[in-house]
C-alpha beads as a LAMMPS data file, in Angstrom:
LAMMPS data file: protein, C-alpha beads

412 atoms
411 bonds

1 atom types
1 bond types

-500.0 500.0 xlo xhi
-500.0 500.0 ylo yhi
-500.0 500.0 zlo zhi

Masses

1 110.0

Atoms # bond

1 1 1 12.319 -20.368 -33.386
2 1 1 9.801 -17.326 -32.526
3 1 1 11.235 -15.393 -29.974
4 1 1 8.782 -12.695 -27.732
5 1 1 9.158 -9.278 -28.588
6 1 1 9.278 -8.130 -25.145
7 1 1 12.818 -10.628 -24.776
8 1 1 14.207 -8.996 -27.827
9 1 1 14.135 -5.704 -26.531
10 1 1 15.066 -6.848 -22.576
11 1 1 17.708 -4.150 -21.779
12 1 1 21.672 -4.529 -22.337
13 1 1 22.890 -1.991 -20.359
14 1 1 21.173 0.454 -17.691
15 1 1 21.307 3.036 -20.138
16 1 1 18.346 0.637 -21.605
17 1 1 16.155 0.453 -18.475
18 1 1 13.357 2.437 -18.782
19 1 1 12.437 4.464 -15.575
20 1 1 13.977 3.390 -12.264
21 1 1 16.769 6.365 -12.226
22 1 1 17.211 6.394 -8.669
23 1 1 17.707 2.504 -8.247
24 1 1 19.795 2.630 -11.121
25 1 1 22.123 5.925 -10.190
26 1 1 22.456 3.810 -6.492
27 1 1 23.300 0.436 -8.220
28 1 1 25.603 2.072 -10.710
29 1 1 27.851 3.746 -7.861
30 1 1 28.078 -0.150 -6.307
31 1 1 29.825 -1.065 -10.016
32 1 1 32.105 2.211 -10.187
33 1 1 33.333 1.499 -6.528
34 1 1 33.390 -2.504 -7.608
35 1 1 31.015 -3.255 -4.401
36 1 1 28.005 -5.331 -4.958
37 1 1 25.809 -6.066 -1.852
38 1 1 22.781 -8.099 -1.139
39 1 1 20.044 -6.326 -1.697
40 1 1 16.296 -7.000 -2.271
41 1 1 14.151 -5.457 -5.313
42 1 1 10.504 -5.299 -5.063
43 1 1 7.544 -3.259 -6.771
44 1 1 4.814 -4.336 -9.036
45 1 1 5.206 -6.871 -12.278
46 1 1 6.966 -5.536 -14.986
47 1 1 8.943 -2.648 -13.254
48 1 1 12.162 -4.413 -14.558
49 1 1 13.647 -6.399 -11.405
50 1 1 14.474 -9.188 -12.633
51 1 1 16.291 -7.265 -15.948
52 1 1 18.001 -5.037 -13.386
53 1 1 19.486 -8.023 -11.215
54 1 1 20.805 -9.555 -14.586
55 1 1 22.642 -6.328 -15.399
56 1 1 24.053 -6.113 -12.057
57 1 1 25.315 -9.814 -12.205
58 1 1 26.495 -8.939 -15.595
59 1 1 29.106 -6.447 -14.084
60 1 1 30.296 -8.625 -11.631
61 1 1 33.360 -11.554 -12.278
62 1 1 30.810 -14.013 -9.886
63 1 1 29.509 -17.255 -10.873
64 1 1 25.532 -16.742 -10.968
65 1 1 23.015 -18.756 -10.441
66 1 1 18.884 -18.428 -10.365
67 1 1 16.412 -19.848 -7.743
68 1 1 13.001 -19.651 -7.131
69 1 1 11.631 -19.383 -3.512
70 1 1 8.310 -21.138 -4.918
71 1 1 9.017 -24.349 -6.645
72 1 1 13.021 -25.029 -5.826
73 1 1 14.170 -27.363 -3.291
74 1 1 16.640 -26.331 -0.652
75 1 1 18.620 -29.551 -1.888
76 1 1 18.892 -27.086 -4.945
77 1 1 20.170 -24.432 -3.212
78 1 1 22.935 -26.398 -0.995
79 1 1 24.061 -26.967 -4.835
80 1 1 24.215 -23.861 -5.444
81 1 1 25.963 -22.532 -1.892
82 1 1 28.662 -25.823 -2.249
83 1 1 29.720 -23.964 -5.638
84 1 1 31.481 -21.235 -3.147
85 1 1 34.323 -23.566 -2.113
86 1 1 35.724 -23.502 -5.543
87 1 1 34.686 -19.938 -6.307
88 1 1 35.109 -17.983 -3.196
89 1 1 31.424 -16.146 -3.655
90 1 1 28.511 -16.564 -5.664
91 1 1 25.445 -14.112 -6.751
92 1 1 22.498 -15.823 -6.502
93 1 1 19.307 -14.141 -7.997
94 1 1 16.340 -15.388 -5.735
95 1 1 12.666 -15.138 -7.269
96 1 1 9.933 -14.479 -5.377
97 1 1 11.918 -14.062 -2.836
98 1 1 8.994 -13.687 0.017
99 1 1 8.289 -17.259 -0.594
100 1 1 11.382 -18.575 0.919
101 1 1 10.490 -21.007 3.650
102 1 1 12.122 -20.666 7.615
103 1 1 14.261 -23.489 6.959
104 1 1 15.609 -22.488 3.842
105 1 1 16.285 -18.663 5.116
106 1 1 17.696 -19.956 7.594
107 1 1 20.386 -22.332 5.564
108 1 1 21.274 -19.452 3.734
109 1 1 21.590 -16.700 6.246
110 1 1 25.086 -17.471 7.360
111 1 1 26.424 -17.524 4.244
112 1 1 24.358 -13.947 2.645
113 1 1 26.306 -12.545 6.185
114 1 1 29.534 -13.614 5.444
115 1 1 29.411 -12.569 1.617
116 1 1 30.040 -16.061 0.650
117 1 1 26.581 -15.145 -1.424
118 1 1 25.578 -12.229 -2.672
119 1 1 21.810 -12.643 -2.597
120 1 1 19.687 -10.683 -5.175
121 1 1 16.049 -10.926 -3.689
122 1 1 13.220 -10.176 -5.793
123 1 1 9.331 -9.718 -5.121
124 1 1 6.110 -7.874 -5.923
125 1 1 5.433 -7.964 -2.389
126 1 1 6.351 -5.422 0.350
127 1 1 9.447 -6.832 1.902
128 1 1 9.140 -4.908 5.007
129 1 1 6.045 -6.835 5.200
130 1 1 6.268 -10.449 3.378
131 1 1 9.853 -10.910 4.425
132 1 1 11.821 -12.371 7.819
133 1 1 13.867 -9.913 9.530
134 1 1 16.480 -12.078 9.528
135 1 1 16.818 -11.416 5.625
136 1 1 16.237 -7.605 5.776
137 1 1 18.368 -6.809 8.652
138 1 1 21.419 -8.281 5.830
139 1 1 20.346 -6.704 3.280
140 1 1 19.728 -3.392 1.263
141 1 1 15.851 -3.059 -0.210
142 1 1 15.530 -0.870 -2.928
143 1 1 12.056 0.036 -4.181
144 1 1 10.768 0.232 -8.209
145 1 1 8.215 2.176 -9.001
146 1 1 5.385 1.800 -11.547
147 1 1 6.634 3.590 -14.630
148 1 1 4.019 6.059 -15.678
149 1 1 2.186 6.181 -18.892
150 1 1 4.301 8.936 -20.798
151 1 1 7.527 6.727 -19.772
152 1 1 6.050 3.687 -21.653
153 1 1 4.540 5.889 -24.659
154 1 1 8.326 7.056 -25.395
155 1 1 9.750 3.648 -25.427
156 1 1 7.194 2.166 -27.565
157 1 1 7.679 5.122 -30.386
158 1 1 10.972 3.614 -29.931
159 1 1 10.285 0.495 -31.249
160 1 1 10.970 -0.668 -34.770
161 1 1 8.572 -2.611 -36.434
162 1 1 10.157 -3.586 -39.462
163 1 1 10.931 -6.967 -38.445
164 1 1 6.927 -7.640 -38.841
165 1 1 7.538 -6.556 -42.464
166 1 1 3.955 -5.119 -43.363
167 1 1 5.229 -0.923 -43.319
168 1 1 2.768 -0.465 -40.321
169 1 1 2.444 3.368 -38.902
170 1 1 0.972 3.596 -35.418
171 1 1 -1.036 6.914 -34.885
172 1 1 -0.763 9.112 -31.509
173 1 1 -3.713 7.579 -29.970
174 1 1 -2.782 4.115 -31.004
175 1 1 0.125 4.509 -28.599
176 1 1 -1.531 6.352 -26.275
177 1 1 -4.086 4.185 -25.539
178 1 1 -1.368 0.812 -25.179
179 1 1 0.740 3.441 -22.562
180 1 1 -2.326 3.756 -20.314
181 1 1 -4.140 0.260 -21.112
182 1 1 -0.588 -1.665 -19.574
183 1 1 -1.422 -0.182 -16.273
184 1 1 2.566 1.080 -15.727
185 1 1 3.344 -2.331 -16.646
186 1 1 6.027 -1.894 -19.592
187 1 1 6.237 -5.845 -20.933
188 1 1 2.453 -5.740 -21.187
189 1 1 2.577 -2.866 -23.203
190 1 1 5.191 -4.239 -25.426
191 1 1 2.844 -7.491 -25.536
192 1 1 0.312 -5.310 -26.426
193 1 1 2.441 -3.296 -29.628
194 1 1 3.908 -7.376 -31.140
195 1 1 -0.420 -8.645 -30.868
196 1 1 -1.401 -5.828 -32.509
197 1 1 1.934 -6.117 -35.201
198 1 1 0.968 -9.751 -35.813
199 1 1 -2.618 -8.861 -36.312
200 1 1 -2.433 -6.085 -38.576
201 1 1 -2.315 -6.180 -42.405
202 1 1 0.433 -4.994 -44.366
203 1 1 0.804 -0.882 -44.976
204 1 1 -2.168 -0.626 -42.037
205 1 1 -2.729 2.783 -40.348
206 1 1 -2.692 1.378 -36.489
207 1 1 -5.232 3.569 -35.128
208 1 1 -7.284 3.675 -31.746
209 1 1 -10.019 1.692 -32.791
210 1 1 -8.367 -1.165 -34.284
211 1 1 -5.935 -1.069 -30.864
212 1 1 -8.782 -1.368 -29.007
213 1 1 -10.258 -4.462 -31.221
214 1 1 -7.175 -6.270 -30.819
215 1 1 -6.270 -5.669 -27.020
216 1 1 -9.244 -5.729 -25.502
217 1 1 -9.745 -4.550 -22.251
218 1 1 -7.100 -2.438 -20.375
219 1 1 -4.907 -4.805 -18.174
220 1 1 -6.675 -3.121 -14.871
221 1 1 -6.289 -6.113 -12.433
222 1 1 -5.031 -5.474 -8.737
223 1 1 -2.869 -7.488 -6.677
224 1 1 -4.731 -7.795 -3.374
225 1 1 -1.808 -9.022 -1.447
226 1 1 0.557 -6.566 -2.964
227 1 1 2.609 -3.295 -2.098
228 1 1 0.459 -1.571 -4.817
229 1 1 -3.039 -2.606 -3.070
230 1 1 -2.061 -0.763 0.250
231 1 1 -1.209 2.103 -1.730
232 1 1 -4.149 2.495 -3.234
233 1 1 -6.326 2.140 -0.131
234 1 1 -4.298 4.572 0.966
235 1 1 -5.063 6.922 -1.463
236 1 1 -8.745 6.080 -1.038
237 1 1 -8.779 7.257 2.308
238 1 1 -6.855 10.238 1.981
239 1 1 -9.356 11.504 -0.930
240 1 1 -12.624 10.959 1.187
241 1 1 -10.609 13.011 3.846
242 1 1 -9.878 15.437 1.703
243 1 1 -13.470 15.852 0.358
244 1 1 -12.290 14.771 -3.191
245 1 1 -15.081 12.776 -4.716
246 1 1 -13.694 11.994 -8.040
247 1 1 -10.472 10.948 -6.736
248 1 1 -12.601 8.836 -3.887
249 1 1 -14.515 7.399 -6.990
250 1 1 -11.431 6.915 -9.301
251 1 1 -9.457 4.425 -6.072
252 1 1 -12.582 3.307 -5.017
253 1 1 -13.199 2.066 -8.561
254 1 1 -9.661 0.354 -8.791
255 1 1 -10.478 -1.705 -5.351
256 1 1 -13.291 -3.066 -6.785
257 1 1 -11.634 -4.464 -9.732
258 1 1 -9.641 -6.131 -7.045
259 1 1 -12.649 -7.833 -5.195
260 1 1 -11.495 -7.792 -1.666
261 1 1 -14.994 -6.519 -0.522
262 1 1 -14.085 -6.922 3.159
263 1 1 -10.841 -5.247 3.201
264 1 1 -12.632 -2.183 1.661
265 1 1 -15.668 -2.264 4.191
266 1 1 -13.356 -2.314 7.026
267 1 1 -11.865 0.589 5.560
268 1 1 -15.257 2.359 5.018
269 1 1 -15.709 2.084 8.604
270 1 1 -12.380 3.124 9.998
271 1 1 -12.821 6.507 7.640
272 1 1 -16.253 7.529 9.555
273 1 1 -14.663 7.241 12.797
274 1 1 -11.368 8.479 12.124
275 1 1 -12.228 11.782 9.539
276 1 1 -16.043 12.333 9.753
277 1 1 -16.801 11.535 13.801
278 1 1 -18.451 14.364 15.430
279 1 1 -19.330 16.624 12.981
280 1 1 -21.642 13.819 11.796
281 1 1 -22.473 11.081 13.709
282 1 1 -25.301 9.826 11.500
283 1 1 -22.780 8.904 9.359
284 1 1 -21.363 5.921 11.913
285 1 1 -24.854 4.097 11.177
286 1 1 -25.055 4.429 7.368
287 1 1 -21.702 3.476 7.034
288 1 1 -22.836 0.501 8.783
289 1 1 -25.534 -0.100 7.042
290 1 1 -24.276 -0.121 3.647
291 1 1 -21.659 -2.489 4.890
292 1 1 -24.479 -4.913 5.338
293 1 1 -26.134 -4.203 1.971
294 1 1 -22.697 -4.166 -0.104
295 1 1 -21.856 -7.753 1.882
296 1 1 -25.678 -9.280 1.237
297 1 1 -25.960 -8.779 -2.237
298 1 1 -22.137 -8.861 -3.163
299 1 1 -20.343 -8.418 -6.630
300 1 1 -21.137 -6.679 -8.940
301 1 1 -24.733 -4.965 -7.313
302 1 1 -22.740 -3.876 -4.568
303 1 1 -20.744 -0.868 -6.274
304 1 1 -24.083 1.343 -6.112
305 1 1 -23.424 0.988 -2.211
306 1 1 -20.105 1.784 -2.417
307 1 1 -20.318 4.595 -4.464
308 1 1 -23.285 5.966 -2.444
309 1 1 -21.658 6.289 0.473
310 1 1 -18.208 6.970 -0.691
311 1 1 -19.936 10.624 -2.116
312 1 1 -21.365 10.958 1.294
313 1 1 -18.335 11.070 3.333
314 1 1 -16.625 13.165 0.920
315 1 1 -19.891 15.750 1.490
316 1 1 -19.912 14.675 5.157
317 1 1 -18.437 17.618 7.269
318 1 1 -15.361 16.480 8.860
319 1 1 -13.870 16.337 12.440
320 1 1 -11.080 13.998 13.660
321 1 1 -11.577 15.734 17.444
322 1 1 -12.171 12.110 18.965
323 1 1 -9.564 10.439 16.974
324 1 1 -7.348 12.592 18.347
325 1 1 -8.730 12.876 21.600
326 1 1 -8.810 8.820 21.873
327 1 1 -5.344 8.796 21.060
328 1 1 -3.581 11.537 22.910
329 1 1 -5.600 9.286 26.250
330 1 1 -3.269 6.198 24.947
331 1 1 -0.287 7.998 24.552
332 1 1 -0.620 9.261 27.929
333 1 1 -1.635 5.420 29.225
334 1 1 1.521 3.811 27.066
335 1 1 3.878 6.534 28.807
336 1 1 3.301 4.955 32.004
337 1 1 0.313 7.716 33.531
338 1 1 -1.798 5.083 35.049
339 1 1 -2.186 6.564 38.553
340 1 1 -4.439 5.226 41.155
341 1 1 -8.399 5.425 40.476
342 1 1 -10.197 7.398 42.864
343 1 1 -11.583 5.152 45.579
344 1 1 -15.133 6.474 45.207
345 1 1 -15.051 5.137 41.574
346 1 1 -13.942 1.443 41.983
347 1 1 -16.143 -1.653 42.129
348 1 1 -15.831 -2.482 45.848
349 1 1 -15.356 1.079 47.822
350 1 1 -15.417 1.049 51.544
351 1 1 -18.091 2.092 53.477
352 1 1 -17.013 6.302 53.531
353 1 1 -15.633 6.150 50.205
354 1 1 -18.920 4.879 48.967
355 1 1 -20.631 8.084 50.323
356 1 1 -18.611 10.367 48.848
357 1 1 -19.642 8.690 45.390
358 1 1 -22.459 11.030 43.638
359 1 1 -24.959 9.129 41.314
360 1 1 -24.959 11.268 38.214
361 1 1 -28.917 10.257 37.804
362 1 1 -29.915 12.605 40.842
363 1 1 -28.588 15.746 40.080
364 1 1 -29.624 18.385 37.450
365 1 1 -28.687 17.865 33.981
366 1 1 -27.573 14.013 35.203
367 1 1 -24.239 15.313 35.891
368 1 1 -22.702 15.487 39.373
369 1 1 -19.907 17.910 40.689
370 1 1 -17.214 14.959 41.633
371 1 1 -13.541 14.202 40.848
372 1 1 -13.398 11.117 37.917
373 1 1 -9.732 11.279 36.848
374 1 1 -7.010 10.380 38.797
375 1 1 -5.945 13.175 41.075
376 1 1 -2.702 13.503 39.266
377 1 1 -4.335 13.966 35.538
378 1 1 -7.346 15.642 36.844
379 1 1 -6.766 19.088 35.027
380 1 1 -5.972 17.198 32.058
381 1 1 -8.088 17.630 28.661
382 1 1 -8.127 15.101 25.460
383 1 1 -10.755 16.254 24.147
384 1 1 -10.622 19.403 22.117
385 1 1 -14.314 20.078 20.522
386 1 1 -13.463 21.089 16.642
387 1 1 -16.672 23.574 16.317
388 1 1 -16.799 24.305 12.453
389 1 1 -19.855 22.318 12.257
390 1 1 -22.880 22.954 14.054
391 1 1 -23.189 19.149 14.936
392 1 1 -19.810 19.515 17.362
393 1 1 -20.469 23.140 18.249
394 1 1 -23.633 21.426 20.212
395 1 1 -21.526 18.545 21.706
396 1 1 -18.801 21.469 22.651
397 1 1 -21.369 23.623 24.237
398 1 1 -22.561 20.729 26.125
399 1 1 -19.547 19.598 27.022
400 1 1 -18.228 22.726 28.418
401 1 1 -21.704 22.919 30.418
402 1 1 -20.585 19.484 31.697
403 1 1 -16.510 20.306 32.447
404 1 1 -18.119 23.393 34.387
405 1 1 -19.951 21.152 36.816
406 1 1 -17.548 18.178 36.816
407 1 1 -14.614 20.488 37.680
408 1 1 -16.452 23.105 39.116
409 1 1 -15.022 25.816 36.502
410 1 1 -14.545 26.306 32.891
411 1 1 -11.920 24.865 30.997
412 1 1 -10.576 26.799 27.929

Bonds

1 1 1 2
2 1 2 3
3 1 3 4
4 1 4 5
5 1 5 6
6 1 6 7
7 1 7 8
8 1 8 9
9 1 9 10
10 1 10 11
11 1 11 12
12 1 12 13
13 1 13 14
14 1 14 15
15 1 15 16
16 1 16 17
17 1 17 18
18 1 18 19
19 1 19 20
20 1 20 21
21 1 21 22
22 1 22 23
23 1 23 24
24 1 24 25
25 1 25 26
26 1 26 27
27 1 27 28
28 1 28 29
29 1 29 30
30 1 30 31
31 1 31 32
32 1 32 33
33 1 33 34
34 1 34 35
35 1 35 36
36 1 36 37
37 1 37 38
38 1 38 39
39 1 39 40
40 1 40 41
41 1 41 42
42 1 42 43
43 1 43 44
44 1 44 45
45 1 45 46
46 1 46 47
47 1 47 48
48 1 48 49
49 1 49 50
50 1 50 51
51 1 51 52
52 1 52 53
53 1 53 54
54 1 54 55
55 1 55 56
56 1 56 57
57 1 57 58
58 1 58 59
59 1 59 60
60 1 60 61
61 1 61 62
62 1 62 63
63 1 63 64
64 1 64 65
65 1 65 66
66 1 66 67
67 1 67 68
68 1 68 69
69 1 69 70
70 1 70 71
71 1 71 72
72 1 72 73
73 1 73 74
74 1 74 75
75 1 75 76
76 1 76 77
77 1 77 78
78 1 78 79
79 1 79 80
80 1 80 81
81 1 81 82
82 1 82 83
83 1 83 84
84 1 84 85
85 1 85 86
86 1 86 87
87 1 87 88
88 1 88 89
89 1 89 90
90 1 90 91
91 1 91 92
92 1 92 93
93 1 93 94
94 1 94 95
95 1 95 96
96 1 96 97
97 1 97 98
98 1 98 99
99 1 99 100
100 1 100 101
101 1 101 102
102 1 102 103
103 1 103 104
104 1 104 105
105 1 105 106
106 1 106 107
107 1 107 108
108 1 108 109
109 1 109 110
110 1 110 111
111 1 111 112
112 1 112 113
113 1 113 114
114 1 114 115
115 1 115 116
116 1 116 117
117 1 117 118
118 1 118 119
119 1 119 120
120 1 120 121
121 1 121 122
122 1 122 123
123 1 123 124
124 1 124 125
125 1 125 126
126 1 126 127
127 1 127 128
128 1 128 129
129 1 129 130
130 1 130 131
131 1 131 132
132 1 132 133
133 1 133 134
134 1 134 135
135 1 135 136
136 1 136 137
137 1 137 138
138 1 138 139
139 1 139 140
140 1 140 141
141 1 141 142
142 1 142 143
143 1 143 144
144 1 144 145
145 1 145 146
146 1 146 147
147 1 147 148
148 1 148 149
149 1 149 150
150 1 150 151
151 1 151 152
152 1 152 153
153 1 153 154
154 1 154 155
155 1 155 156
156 1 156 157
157 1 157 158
158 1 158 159
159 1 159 160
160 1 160 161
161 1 161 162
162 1 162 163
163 1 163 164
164 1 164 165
165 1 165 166
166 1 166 167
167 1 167 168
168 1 168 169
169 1 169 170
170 1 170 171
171 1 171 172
172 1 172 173
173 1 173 174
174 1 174 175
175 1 175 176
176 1 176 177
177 1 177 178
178 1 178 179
179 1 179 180
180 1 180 181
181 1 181 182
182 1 182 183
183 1 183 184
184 1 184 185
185 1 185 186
186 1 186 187
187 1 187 188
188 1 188 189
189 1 189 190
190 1 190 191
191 1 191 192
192 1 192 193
193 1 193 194
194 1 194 195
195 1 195 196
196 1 196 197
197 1 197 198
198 1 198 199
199 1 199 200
200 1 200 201
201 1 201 202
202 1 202 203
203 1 203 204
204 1 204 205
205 1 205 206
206 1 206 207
207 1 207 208
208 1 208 209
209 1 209 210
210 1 210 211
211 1 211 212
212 1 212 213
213 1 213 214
214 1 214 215
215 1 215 216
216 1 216 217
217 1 217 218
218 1 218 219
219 1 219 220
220 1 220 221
221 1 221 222
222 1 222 223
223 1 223 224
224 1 224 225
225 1 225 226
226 1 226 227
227 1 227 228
228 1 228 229
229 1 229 230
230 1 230 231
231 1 231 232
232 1 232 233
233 1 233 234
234 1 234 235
235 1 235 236
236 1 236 237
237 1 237 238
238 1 238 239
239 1 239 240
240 1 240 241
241 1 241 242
242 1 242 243
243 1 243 244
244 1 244 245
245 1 245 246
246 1 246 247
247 1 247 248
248 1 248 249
249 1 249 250
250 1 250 251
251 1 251 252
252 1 252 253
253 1 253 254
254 1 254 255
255 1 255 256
256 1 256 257
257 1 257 258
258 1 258 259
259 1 259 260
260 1 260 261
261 1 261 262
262 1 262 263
263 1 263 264
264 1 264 265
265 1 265 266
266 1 266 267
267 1 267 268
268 1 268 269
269 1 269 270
270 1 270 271
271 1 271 272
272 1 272 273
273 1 273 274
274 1 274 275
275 1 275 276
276 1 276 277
277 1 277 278
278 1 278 279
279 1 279 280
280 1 280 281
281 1 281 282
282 1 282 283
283 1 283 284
284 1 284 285
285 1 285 286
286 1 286 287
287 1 287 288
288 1 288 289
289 1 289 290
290 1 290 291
291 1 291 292
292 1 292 293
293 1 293 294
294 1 294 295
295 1 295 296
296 1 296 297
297 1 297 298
298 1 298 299
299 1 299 300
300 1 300 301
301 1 301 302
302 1 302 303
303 1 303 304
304 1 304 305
305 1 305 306
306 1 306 307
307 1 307 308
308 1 308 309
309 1 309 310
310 1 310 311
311 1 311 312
312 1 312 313
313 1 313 314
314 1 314 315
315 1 315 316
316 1 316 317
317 1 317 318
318 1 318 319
319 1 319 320
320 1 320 321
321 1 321 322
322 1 322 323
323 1 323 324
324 1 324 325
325 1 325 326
326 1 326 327
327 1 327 328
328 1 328 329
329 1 329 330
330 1 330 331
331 1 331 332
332 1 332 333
333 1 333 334
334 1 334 335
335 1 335 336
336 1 336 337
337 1 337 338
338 1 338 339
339 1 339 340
340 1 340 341
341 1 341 342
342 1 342 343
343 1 343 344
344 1 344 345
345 1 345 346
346 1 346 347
347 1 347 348
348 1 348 349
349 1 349 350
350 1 350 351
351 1 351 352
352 1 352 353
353 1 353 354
354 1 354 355
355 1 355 356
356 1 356 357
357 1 357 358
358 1 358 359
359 1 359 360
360 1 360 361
361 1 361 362
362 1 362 363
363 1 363 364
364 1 364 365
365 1 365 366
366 1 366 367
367 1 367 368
368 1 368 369
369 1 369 370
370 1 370 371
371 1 371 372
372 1 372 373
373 1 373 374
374 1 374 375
375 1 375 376
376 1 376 377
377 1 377 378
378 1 378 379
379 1 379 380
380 1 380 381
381 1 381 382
382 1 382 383
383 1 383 384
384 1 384 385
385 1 385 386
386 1 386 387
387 1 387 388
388 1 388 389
389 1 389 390
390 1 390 391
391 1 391 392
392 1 392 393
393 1 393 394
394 1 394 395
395 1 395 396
396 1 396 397
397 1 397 398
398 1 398 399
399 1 399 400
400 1 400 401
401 1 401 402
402 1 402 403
403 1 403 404
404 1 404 405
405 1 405 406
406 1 406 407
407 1 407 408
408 1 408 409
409 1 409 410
410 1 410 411
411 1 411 412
């Protein structure tokens, strides 16, 4: 019977695991001390988390046992948990752990708390996130990260071929191109290495192009609901802050592939509000309007809009003075400073209070000299004009033209 490359080479020991040293130097201190706790592992497919809970069952004297949150039956798992009256504890690896249903967290809670199972959750998804509290607050979460493309490269120079018996050589950019085409995923890129092995003709020269020809496109695809998703939008954003336009291109180009167009609009317009603002208000419309466009025409037509804008809030001068203005009012509002509105301001005044009201209309400039915040935050600013663009040195001059009248003097 065939049997998968990739499952020949799953790891024996840690000293096997590729990548993941601090997960691994954590676990192994659990083994030396003889401790093993519940604990949850979660990052993107192929990381090794399901390799890595085998090797820690391995170490332990436990009865193990698999099940998965997505297509067992909690009659399958009271199985499993009645098992601890003649053993004492049990490690149970859980997959797709986020998937676990109320009632069947629930069942098992009492029994992860007490130790009589030592739970071994795994997940692509972001427990902190996808998870109950219930099952965090009991357990440890350890996160594994993507491995990167010179990690893979090494371990598939490792790899010998012989078994394929056709004396194959694989040249440098053979192996480059599988380390960078698995997108940090190390069991496609062993997929990738047995294909091309199986494909190849005896005493072949492996080289880039006949990689290509077998593989295909690079594996590229993007879990929308995943830990890796957020991480990337995250990126995204932090590039058009930073004025970046490659690296705004290079994320923006890896949402697409996922195809969550509205996710990526809504972050489109939080960016112009949040990091572009005041320096360039024009920008709040086009935003907007290429939102439209991108969500009319849809895939694929709508990465010209995308990319057209993306460039232009990386050019776009940048101010976050009323994103931090905005939120330096709620702090101030969420630490209880909600004193009473001056009478003159609210919606049925009496008769004197009413006069002492100015309309702003009738006086010069439309702004009248009159008290609008409370009397105990009326010295305060939020506000603090960022004048570095020519834009916001207008609204600041204007402003402080404004703060002169309101307050009747000049606030620095």
């Amino acid at each position: 019977m065939y049997e998968p490359l990739a499952n020949r080479l799953r790891p024996r020991t840690f000293d096997d695991v590729v990548g993941q040293t601090r997960v691994i130097a954590l676990i192994r201190k659990m083994i030396a001390a003889d401790k093993v706790v519940s604990m949850i592992l979660y990052g993107p497919t192929g990381t090794g988390k399901t390799t890595i809970a085998m090797l820690v069952a391995a170490h332990f004297p436990l009865n193990n046992y698999k099940f998965n949150a997505s297509t067992d039956s909690k009659a399958t798992l009271k199985e499993i948990v009645e098992t601890t009256k003649l053993y004492g504890s049990v490690l149970l690896i859980i997959d797709e752990i986020h998937r676990m249903n109320r009632d069947i967290q629930d069942y098992l809670l009492p029994f992860v708390e007490t130790g009589k199972v030592i739970m071994l959750g795994l997940t692509t998804e972001n427990p902190y996130i996808a998870c109950n509290p219930a099952i965090r607050s009991r357990v440890s979460i350890f996160r594994l990260e993507r491995l990167s493309s010179a990690e893979i490269r090494t371990y598939l120079e490792k790899i010998d071929l012989s078994d394929y018996e056709k004396n194959l050589t694989v040249s440098a950019e053979a192996y480059e191109y599988l380390s960078t085409a698995s997108n940090g995923e190390i069991r496609t890129a062993v997929n990738m290495l047995e294909m091309i092995a199986i494909q190849a003709d005896p005493n072949q020269n492996v080289d880039l192009a006949f990689s290509i020809l077998v593989v295909g496109k690079p594996s590229v695809s993007v879990d929308k609901n995943g830990d890796d998703y957020y991480d990337i939008l995250s990126a995204f954003h932090k590039s058009v802050r930073g004025s970046d336009v490659d690296a705004a291109l290079h994320y923006l180009a890896r949402l697409i592939v996922a195809e969550d167009l509205e996710s990526l609009l809504r972050r489109l317009s939080a960016i112009v509000y949040e990091d572009i603002g005041l320096a360039n208000p024009a920008m709040g419309p086009k935003v907007a309007a290429a939102c439209d466009i991108a969500r009319h025409i849809g895939w694929p037509e709508a990465v010209n809009a995308l990319g057209a804008i993306t460039i232009e809030l990386c050019i776009s001068p940048k101010s976050n003075a009323a994103h931090l203005a905005v939120n330096a009012a709620l702090e101030d509002v969420k630490a209880g400073k909600t004193p009473k509105i001056p009478t003159h301001l609210i919606n049925n005044p009496t008769y004197d209070d009413k006069q002492k009201y100015r309309y702003a209309h009738e006086y010069p400039g439309h702004v009248a000299p009159q008290q609008y915040l409370p009397t105990e935050l009326k010295d305060v600013v939020y506000y603090k004009p960022q004048i570095h663009t020519k834009m916001e040195a207008a609204f600041a001059e204007q402003h402080e033209a404004n703060l002169k009248i309101i307050r009747g003097k000049r606030k620095d």
